[in-house]
N, C-alpha and C positions, 0 to 999 in steps of 0.2 A: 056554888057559884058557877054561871055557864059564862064561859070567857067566847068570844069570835074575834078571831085574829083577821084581818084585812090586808094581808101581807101579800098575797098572790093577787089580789084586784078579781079573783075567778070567785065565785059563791060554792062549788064543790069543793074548791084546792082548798079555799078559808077555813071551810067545815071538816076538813081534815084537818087540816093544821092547827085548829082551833081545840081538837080533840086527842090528836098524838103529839106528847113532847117532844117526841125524839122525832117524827116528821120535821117539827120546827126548827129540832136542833140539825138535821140533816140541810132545810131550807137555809140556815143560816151559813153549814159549811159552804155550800153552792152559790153564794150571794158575795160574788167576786167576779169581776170581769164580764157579766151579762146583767143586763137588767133585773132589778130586785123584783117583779112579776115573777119574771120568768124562773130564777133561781127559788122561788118561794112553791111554783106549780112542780116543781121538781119530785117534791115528796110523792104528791097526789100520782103524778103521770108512770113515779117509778113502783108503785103499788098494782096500781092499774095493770101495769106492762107484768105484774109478777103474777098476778091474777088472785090477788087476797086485799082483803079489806082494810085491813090494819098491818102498818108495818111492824114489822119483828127486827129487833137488834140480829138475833142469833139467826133467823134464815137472811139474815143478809149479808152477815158475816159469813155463811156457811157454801152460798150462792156460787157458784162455779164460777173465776175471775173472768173469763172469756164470756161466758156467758151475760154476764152482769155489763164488759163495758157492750155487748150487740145493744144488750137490754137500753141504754143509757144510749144510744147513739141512734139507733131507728130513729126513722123522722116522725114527727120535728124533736131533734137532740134534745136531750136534758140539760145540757150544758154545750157553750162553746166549745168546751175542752173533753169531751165523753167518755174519755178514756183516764186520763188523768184525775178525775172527779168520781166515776168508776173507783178507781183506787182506793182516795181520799173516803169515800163514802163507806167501802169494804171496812177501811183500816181505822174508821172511829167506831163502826159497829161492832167490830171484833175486840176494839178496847173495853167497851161499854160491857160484851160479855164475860172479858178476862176481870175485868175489875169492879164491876156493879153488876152480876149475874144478870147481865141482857138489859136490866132495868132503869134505863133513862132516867126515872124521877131518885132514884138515888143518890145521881149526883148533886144533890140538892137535900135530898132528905135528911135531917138531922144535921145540918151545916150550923156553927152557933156564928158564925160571923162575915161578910159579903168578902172580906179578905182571903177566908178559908175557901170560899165560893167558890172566887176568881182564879185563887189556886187549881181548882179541879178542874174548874172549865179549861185553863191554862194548859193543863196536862194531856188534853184531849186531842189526839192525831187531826191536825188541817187548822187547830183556833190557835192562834196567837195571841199577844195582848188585846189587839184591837178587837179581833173578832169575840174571844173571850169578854170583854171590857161591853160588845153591844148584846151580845147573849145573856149576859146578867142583866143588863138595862129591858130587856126584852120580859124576863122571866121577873122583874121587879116592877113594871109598869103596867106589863097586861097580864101575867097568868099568878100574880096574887103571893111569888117567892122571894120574901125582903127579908133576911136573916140583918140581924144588925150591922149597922155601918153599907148596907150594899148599896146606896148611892154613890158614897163617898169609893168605890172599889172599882165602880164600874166608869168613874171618871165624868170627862165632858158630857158622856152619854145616858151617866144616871140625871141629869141635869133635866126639872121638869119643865116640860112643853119647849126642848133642845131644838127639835127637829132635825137629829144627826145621823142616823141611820135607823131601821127599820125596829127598831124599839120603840121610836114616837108614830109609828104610821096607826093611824084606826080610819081612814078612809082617803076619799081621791082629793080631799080638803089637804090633809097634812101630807100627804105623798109628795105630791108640788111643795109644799114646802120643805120636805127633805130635800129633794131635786133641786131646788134654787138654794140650798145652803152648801152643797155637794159643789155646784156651778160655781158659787165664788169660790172656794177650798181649792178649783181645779185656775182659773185665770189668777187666783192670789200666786199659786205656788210656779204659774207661767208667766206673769209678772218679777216674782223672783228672782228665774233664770235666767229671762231676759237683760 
């Protein structure tokens, strides 16, 4: 089954990320405080910048830390934050090789239930619940990994046609509608406070 993820809005970054997990899973660490584009071109641009085709857990884990955040900061940045996502980015791939020998689809591979999923993705240096919670809805919705129960794990976010984060996106149709669901989630909770 050939999946294309739409998560970057770019037609290269997509066909990367449509094709490396761990690009995606990378795009999804990155997908905090900057536009969900931009965070999703992230994989693509840091590949580019290493001068290899396909990302490697283990050369990027192994990546000389100075070197990696220059990598990640030359213009136009990878992230707001270049250095601190540098890090983040170092310290999941180095998890990935300590405990799933480099191998991205492993955290997934042989999982019998979306609870044990969420558990793994949980464990992983930068995801939290939340981010854990749309990384499963992501990996259940568009790349075909639904171990039993992984709606119900992944929360509001396994919820189908949700529009809650970057797990519902498959083109500039449902983008806006994540974007306008995001808008009210940000005046409800300024409402709140107010």
């Amino acid at each position: 089954m050939e999946i294309t993820l739409h998560l970057a809005q770019q037609d290269e970054a997509d066909a990367f990320l449509s094709r490396s997990p761990l690009a995606a899973m990378i795009g999804t660490l990155l997908d905090q405080q900057v536009p969900m584009e931009w965070a999703f071109t992230g994989p693509y641009t840091i590949a580019r910048r290493m001068g290899v085709e396909e990302l490697d857990a283990g050369a990027v884990a192994a990546f000389d830390p100075d070197e990696f955040v220059r990598l990640l900061s030359d213009k136009p940045a990878v992230h707001r934050y270049p250095g601190s996502m540098a890090k983040r980015v170092q310290q999941l791939c180095q998890y990935l090789v300590e405990h799933y020998d480099g191998e991205v689809t492993e955290v997934w591979r042989d999982v019998d239930s979306g609870r044990e999923l969420l558990r793994r993705l949980n464990e992983l240096p930068g995801f939290g619940k939340q981010k854990a919670q749309i990384f499963l809805a992501l990996l259940g919705k568009q790349l075909g990994v639904r171990p039993e129960g992984w709606r119900e794990a992944a929360g509001a976010y396994g919820e189908p046609e949700a529009y809650r984060s970057a797990a519902d996106i498959t083109g500039p149709e449902s983008l806006a509608k994540v974007r306008e669901h995001k808008r009210e989630l940000k005046a409800a909770a300024k409402a709140a406070k107010g």
